[in-house]
C-alpha positions as CSV (number, residue, x, y, z in Angstrom):
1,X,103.4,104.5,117.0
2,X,105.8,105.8,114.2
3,X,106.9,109.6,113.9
4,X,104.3,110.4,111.1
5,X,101.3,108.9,113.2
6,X,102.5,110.8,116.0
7,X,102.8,113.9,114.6
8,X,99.7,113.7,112.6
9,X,97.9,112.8,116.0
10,X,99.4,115.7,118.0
11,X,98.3,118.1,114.5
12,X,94.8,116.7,115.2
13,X,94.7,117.6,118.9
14,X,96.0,120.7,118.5
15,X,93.7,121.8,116.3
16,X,90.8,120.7,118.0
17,X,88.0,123.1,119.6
18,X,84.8,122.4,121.7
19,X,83.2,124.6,118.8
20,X,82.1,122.0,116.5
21,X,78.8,122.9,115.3
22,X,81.0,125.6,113.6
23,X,83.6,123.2,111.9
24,X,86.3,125.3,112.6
25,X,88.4,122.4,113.5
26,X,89.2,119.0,111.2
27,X,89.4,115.7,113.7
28,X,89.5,111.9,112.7
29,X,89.6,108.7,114.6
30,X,92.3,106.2,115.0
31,X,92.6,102.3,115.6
32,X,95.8,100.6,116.1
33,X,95.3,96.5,115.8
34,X,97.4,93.7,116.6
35,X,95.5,90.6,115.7
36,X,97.0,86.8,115.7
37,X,95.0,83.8,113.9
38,X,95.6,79.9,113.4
39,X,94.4,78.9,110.4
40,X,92.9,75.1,110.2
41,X,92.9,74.3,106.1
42,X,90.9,71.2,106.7
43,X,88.1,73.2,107.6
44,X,88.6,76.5,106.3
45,X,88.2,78.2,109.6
46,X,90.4,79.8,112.8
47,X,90.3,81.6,115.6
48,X,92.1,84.7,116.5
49,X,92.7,87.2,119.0
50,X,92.1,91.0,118.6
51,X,93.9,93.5,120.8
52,X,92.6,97.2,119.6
53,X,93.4,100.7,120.9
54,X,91.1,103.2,119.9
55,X,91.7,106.8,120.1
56,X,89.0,109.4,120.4
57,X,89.6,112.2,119.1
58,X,86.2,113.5,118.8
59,X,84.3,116.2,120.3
60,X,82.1,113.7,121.6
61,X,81.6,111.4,124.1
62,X,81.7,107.3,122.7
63,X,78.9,104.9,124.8
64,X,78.9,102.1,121.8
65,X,81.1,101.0,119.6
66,X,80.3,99.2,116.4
67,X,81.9,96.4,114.2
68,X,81.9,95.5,110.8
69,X,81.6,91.2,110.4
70,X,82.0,91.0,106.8
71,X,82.1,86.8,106.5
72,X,78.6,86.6,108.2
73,X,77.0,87.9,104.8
74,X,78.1,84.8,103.0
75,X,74.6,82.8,104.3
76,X,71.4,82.0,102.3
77,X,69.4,84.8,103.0
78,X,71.3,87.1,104.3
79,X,71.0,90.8,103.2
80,X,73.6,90.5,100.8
81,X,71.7,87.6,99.5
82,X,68.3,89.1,99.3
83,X,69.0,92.5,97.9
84,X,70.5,90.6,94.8
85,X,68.1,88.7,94.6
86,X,65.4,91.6,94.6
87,X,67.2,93.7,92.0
88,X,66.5,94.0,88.5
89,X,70.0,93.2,87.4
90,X,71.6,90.7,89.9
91,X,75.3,89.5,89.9
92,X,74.8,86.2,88.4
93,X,77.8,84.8,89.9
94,X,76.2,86.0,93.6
95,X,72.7,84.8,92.7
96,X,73.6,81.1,91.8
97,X,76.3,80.6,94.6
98,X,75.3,82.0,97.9
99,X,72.2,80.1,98.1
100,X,73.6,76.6,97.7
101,X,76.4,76.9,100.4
102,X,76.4,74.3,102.8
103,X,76.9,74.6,106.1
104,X,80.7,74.1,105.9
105,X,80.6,76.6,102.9
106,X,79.0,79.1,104.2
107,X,81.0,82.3,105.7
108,X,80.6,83.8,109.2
109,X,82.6,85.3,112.1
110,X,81.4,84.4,115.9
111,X,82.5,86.5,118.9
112,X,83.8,84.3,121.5
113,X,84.6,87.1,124.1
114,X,84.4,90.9,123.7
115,X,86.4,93.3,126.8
116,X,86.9,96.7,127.5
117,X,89.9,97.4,129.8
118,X,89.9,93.8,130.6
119,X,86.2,93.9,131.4
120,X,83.0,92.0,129.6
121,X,80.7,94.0,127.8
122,X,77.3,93.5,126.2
123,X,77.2,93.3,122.7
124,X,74.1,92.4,119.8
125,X,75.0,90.8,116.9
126,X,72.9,92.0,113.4
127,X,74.2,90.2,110.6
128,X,77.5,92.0,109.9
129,X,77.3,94.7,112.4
130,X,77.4,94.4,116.0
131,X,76.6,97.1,118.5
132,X,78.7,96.8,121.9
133,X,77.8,98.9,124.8
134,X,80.9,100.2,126.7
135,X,81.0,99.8,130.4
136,X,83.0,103.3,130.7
137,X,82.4,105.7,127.8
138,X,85.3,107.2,126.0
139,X,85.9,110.7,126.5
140,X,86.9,113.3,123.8
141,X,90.9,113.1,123.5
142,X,90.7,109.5,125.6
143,X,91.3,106.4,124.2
144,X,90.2,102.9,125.5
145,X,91.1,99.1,125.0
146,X,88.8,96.4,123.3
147,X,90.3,92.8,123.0
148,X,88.4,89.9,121.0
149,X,88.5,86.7,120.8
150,X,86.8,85.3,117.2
151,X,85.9,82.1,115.3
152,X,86.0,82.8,111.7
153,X,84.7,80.5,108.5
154,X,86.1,81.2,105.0
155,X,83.1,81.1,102.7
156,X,83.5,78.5,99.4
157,X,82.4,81.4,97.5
158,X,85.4,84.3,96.3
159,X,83.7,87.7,96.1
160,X,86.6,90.2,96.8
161,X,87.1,87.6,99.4
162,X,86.5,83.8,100.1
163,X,88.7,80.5,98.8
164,X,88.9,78.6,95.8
165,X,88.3,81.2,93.5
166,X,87.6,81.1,89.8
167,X,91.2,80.6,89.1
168,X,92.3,78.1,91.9
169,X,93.9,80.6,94.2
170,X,93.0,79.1,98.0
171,X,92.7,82.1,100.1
172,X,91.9,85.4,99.2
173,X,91.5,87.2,102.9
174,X,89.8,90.5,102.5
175,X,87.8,91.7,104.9
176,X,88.7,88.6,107.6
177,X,88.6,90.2,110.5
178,X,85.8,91.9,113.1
179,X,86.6,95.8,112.2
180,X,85.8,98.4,114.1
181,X,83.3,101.0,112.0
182,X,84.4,104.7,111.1
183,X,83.0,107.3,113.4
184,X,83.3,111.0,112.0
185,X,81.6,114.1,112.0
186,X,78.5,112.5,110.7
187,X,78.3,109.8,113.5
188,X,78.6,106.3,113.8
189,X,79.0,104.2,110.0
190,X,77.8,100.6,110.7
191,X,76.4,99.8,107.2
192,X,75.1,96.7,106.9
193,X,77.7,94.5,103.9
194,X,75.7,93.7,100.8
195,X,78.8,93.6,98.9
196,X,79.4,97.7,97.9
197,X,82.3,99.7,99.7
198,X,84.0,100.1,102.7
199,X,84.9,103.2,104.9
200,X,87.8,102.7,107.4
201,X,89.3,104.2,110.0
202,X,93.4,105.4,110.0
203,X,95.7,103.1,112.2
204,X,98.2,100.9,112.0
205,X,97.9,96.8,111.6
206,X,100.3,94.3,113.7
207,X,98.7,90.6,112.2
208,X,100.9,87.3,112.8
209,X,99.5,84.3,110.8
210,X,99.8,81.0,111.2
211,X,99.0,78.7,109.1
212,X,99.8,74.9,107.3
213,X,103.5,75.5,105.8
214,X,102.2,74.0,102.4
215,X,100.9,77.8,102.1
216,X,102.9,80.9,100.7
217,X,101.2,84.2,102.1
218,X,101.3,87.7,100.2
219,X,99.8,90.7,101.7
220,X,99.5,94.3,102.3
221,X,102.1,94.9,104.2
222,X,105.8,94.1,105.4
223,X,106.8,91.1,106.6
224,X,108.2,91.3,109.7
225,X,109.4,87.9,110.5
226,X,108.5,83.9,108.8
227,X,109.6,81.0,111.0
228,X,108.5,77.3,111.4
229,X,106.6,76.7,114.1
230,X,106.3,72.9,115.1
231,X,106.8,70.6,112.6
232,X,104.0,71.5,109.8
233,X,103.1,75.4,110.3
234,X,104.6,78.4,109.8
235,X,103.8,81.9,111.2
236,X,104.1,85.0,109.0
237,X,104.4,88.1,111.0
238,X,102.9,91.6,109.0
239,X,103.0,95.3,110.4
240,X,101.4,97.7,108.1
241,X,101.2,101.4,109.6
242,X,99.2,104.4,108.8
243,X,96.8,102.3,106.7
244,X,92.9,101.4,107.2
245,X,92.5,98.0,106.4
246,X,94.9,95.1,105.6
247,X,94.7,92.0,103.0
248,X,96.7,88.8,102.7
249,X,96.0,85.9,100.3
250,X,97.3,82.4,100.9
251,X,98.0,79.4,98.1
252,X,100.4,76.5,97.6
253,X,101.3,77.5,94.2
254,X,102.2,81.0,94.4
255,X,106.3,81.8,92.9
256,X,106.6,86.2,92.6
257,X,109.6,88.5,92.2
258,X,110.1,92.4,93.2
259,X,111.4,94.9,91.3
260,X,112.6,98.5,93.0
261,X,110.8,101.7,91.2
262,X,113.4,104.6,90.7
263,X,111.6,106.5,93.6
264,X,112.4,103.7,95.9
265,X,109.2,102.2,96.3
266,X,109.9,98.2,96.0
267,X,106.6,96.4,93.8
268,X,106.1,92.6,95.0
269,X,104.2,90.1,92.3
270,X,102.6,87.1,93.8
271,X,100.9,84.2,91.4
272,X,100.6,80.9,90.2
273,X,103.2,79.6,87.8
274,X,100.7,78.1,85.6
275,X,100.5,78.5,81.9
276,X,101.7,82.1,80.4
277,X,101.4,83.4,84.0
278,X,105.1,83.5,84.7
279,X,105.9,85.3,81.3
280,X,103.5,87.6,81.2
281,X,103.2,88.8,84.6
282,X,107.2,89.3,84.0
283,X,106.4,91.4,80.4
284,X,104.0,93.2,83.2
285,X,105.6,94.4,86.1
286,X,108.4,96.7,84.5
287,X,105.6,98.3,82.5
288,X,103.4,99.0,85.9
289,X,106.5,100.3,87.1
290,X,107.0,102.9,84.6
291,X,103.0,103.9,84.9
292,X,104.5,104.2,88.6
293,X,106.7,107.2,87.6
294,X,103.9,109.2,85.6
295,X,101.3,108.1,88.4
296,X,104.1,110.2,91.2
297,X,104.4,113.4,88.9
298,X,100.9,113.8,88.3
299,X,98.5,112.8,91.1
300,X,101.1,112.9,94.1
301,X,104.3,111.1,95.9
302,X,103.2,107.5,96.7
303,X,103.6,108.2,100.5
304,X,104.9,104.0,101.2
305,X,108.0,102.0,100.3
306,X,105.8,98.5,99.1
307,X,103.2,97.5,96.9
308,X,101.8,94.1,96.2
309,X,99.9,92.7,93.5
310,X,98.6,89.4,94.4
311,X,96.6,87.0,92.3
312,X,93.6,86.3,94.0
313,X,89.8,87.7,94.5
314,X,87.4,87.8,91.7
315,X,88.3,89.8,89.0
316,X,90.3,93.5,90.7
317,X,90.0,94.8,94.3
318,X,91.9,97.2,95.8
319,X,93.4,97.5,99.6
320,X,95.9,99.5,101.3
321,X,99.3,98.7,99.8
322,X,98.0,95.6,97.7
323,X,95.4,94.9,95.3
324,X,93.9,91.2,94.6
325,X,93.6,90.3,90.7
326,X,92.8,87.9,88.6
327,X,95.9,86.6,87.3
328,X,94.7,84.9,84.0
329,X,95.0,87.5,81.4
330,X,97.2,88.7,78.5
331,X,99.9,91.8,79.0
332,X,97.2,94.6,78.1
333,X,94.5,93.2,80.4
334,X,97.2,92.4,83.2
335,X,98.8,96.0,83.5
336,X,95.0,97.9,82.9
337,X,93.6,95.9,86.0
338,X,96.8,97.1,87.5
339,X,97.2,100.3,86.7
340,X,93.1,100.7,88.2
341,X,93.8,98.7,91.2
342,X,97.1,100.6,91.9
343,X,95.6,104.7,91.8
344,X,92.6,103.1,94.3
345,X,96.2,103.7,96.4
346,X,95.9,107.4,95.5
347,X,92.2,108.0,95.9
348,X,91.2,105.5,98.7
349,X,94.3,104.6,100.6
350,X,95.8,107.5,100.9
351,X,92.7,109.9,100.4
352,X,90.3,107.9,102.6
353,X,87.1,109.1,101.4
354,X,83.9,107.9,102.6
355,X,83.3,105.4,99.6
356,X,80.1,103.8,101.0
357,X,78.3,107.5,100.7
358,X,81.0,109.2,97.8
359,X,81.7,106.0,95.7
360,X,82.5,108.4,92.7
361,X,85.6,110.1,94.6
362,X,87.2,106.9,94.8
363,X,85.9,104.9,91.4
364,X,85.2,107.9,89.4
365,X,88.6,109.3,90.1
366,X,90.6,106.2,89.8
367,X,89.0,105.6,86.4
368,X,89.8,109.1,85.5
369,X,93.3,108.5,86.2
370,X,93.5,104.6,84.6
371,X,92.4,106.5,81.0
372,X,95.6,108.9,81.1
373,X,98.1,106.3,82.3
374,X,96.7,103.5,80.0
375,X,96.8,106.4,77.1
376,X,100.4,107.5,78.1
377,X,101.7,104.0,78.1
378,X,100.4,103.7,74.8
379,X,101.8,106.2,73.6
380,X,105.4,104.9,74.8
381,X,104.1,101.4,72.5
382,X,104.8,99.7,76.2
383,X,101.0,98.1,75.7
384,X,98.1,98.5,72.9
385,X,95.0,100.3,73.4
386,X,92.7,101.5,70.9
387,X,92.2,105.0,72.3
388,X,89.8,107.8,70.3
389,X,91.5,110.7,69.5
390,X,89.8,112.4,72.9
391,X,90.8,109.3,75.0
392,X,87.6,109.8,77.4
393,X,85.3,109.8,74.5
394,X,83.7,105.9,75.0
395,X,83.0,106.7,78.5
396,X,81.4,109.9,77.6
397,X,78.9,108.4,75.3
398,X,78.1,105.4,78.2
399,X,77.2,108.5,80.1
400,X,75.0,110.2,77.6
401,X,73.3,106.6,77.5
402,X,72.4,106.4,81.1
403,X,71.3,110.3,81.4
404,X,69.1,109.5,78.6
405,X,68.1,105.9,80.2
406,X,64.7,105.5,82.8
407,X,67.9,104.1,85.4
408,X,69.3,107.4,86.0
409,X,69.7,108.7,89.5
410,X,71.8,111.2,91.5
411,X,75.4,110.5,92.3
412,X,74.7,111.6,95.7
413,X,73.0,108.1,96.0
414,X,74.4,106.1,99.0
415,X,75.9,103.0,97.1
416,X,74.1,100.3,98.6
417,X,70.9,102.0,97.8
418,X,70.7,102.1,94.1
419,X,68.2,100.5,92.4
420,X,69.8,98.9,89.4
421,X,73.8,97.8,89.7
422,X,73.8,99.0,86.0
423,X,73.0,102.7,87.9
424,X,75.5,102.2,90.8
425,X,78.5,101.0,88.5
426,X,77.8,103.8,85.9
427,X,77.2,106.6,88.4
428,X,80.4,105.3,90.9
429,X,82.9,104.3,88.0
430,X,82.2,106.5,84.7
431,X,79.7,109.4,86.5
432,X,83.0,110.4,88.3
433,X,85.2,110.2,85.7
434,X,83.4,112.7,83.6
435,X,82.6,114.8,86.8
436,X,86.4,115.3,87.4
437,X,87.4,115.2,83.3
438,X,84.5,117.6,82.9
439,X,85.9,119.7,85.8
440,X,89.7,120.2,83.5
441,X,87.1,122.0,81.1
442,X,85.7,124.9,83.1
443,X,88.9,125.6,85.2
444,X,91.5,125.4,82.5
445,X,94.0,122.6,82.5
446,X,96.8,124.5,84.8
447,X,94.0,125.0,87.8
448,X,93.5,121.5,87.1
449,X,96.3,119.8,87.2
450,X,98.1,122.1,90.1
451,X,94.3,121.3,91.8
452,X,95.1,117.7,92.0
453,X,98.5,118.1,93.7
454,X,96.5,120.2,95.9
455,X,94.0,118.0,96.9
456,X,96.2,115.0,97.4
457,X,99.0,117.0,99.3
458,X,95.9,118.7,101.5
459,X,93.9,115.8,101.8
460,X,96.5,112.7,102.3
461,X,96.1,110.2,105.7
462,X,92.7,112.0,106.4
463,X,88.9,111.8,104.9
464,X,88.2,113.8,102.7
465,X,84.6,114.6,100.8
466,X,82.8,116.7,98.0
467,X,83.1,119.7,99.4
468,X,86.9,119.7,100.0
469,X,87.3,118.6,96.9
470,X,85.9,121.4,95.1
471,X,87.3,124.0,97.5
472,X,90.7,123.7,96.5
473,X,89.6,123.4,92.9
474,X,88.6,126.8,93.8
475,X,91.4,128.2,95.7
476,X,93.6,127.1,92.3
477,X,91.2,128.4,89.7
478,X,89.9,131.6,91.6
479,X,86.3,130.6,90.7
480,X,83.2,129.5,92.6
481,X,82.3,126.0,91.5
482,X,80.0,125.1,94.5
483,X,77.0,125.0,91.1
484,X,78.6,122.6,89.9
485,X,78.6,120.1,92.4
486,X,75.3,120.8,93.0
487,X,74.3,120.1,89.4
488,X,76.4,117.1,88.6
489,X,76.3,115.3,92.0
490,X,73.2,116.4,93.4
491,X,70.5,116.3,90.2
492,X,70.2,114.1,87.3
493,X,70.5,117.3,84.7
494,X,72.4,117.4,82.1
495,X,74.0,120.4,80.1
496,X,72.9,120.8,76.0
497,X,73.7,124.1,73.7
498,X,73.8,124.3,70.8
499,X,74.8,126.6,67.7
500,X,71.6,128.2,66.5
501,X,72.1,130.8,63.8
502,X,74.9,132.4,61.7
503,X,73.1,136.1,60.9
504,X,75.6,138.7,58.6
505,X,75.9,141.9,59.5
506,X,77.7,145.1,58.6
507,X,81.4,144.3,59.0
508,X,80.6,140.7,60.4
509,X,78.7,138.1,61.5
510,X,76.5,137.9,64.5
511,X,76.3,134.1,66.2
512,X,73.4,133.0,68.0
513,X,74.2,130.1,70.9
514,X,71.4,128.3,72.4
515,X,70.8,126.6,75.7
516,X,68.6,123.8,75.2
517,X,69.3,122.0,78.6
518,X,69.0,122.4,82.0
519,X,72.5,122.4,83.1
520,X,74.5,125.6,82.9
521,X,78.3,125.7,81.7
522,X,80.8,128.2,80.5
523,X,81.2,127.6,77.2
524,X,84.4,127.4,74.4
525,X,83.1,128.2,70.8
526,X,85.8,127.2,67.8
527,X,85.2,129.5,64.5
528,X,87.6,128.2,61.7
529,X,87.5,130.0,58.6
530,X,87.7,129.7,55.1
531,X,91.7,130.3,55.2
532,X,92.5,127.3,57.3
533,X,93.0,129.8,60.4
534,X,90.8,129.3,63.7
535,X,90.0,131.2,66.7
536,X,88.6,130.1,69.8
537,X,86.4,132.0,72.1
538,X,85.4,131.5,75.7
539,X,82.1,132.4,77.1
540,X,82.2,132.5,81.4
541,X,78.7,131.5,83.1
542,X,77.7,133.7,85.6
543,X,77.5,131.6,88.5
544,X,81.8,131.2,88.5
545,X,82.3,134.8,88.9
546,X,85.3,134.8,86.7
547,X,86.4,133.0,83.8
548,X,88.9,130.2,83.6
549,X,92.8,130.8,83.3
550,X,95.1,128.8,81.1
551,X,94.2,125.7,78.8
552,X,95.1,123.4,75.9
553,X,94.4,126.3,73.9
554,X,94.6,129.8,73.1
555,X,91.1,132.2,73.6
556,X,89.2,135.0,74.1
557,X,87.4,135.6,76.7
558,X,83.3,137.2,76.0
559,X,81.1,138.7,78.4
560,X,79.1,135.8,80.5
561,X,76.3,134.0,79.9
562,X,74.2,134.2,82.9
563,X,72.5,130.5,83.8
564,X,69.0,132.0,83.4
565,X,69.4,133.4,79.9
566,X,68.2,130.5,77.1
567,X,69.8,132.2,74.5
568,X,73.3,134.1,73.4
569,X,74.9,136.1,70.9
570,X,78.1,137.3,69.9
571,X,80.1,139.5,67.0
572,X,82.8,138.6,65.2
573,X,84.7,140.8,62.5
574,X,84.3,137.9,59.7
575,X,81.3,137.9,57.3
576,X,79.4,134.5,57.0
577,X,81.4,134.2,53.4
578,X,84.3,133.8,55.6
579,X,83.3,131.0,57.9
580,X,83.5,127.6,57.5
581,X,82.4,125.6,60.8
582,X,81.1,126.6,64.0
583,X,82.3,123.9,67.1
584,X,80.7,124.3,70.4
585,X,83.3,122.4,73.0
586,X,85.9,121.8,70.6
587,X,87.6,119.7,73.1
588,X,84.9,117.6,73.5
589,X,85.3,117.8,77.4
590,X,82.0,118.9,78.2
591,X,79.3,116.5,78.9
592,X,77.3,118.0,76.6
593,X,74.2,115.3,75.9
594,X,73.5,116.0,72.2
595,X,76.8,116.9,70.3
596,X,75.2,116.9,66.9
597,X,73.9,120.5,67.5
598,X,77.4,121.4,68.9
599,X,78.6,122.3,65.2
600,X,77.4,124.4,61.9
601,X,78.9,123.9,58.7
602,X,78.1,126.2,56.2
């Protein structure tokens, strides 16, 4: 155990209490693995041992224990296999290659022998969960030893994981091994895979593979030690520590480099040398490492000392300190997919949020944060992008689109449940970019951006969800925001006002504002006059109890708008002669559905 996972495990057992109904106390669980496999390339398959340590530290007392066996949903009708099959808008690549795997194609991962303290307990397979009842339960602050002996069959079929993917890459080994499910406040997780997300629990990973020396391995992790063993395999030993999964990829083609960032953090690049590949993923990897600077100011310290991008997978997949990635690409595509894959580091490796239930705090947020690095490294001409003049503008009109679509549901959707992947990807990927973009807009962009230090600083090597988010995006803005989860997250409303009337009066003008949605917000009027002057004004909504600080702009501040009034009107010492435009959200950040009725030109 290293000094940071001890001292965040004595924090959490300090701070525990028997008063949990109350919350009054934050816990988490921990697994420590060391795993060792021999891998036979002839038939895709090996068998490995498992020696796990897990660590109560729950209130509770443990009588099962559940697994996750990814591989076994790589099978003709498995649920993975039907619940594509049944939805309106299937992945195509899924649909037309799970169903014709052969026996020797086909993925799955057999138990050969599952103890606890060196005993034999029962255990139920269910596709890719099993259930194992302990002989002795695990008391709260206790921990207890499972060991595992496993058969594993890569599937001939790469989605996130598998070999022979699109590209040629052999072995791309997410997901490879029987893990042990996430227990937390709300219970036991033991989702059945139908190829969404994953929720982990914190630990640390000790993996020795061996495998034909033909191979190169990259992975998530450092490498310990690489030695011949016999006279055709070698064995690649990996430790990875404070982390909640681990990744490798194996081919017989891969060549890389390494380049050190100036905070220290040393970025590994693993891929074929075929084609462009060598040049470009060179032009690439100084660029990703300048992103890696702004990526440290703004969101937090990267808290590890490696990163690896590793060609593999099927398209971009993130994992603790690597990402798999399609290596095929020009400069742009190669350092976008990169700079997405990398902030997953921020917003699910480091702030393990539960993505299977809150897919939009990791997708949403990492897509938030791939728009401003993609937009500065434009702006230093280190790639090309096309970017609108408010860089989140595309994504906003994709999400006017779906509110407006039959699709729509709420965010708080669990992701495997959705009933159209057009509804999960929209909701998971651009639904939580506008929720956190959106956000900027009613705080102000200094609660905002001192908010996001916050959260990762609060938040990093635990769980976090909704609600934590949004308290310390209160504790940094002063204002109640709880509304506004409840709306965004919890409903499928959507906010419209609009500029109504523009009345003279004696000494000025009186403006009439209109709330034709059903989706409250604060709300920035722009007046610009006939003298090529402007002035902005800020109207509060009830419901934050204050009004937000500073911004990109200047403003006054009205008297609120409270959420059940339809209508509002203000003064302003400038007769109708005077004014030229009227702009509702001048900075376009609100989500506002219909932005034709957001301005009045005289």
């Amino acid at each position: 155990m290293n000094l940071r996972t001890l001292l965040i495990t004595i924090g959490f057992l300090s701070q525990f209490t028997v008063n949990f109904a109350q919350n009054s106390s934050y816990w988490q669980q921990k697994v420590d693995y060391s795993m060792k496999i021999n891998m036979d390339v002839t038939k895709h398959q090996y068998q490995g041992s498992q020696h796990l340590i897990y660590y109560n530290n729950s209130p509770d007392t443990l009588k099962i224990v559940f697994y996750h066996l990814f591989y076994n949903a790589f099978q003709p009708g498995s649920m993975m296999d039907v619940r594509n099959q049944n939805l309106p808008d299937p992945d195509r690549q899924l649909n037309e290659s799970i169903k014709n795997l052969k026996s020797d194609e086909i993925g799955y991962e057999k138990i050969l022998v599952l103890t606890q303290n060196g005993n034999k307990i029962e255990y139920k397979i269910n596709e890719t969960i099993l259930e194992a009842k302990l002989n002795k339960p695990v008391l709260p602050n206790d921990s207890t030893i499972l060991d595992m002996i496993f058969e594993v069959q890569v599937p001939k079929l790469c989605r996130r994981a598998g070999r022979d993917n699109l590209q040629g890459i052999d072995y791309s080994m997410a997901q490879w091994y029987p893990k042990l499910a996430e227990y937390d406040y709300m219970g036991w997780h033991a989702d059945q895979y139908i190829g969404r997300e994953f929720y982990g629990v914190w630990g640390d990973f000790d993996v020795i593979i061996d495998i034909d020396s033909k191979y190169k391995i990259a992975a998530g992790g450092h490498l310990i030690d690489k030695k011949l063993i016999g006279k055709d395999k070698t064995r690649y030993h990996y430790k990875a520590e404070d982390v909640h999964d681990f990744v490798w990829a194996a081919d017989r083609d891969y060549t890389g480099y390494s380049l050190k960032t100036k905070s220290g953090t040393t970025l590994h690049f693993y891929y074929q040398n075929i084609g462009y590949r060598d040049s470009i993923w060179h032009l690439a990897g100084p660029i990703i490492a300048k992103a890696f600077e702004f990526m440290n100011n703004r969101y937090g310290e990267y808290q590890y000392d490696t990163y690896s991008f590793i060609e593999g997978g099927d398209g971009g997949m993130e994992y603790p300190l690597a990402t798999l990635v399609t290596g095929n690409r020009s400069v742009n595509s190669l350092v976008g997919i990169w700079a997405h894959e990398f902030m997953h580091s921020w917003y699910q490796m480091m702030l393990a949020t539960n993505e299977s239930n809150y897919p939009w705090m990791d997708e949403g947020f990492t897509s938030f944060a791939t728009i401003e690095i993609l937009d500065y490294l434009n702006g230093l001409n280190l790639i090309t992008r096309n970017f609108p003049d408010f860089a989140f503008e595309n994504d906003y009109n994709a999400w006017d689109n779906y509110l407006l679509s039959p699709f729509r549901e709420p965010m708080s959707t669990h992701s495997d449940h959705y009933n159209t992947n057009y509804a999960y990807w929209i909701n998971a990927y651009t639904g939580g970019e506008v929720f956190i973009k959106q956000l900027e807009y009613i705080v102000g962009q200094k609660a905002f951006d001192k908010g996001l230090l916050d959260y990762f600083d609060k938040w990093k090597f635990k769980h976090p969800g909704p609600v934590d988010f949004i308290r310390i995006m209160e504790k940094t803005s002063g204002l109640e925001l709880d509304w506004y989860l409840e709306y965004f997250i919890y409903s499928t409303k959507y906010p419209d006002y609009a500029v109504d009337t523009l009345v003279g009066e004696k000494g000025g003008s009186i403006i009439k504002l209109v709330n034709k949605g059903d989706f409250p917000m604060p709300i920035d009027v722009e007046i610009q006059f006939s003298d090529g002057t402007n002035q902005i004004f800020h109207i509060p909504m009830d419901m934050m109890l204050g009004e937000k600080g500073s911004d990109y702009y200047d403003f006054n501040v009205l008297p609120v708008w409270n959420w059940v009034a339809p209508e509002y009107e203000f003064s302003i010492d400038a007769g109708p002669d005077k004014i030229e435009k009227i702009i509702i959200d001048p900075s376009k950040r609100m989500a506002d559905i219909d932005r034709e009725n957001n301005v009045f030109i005289k």
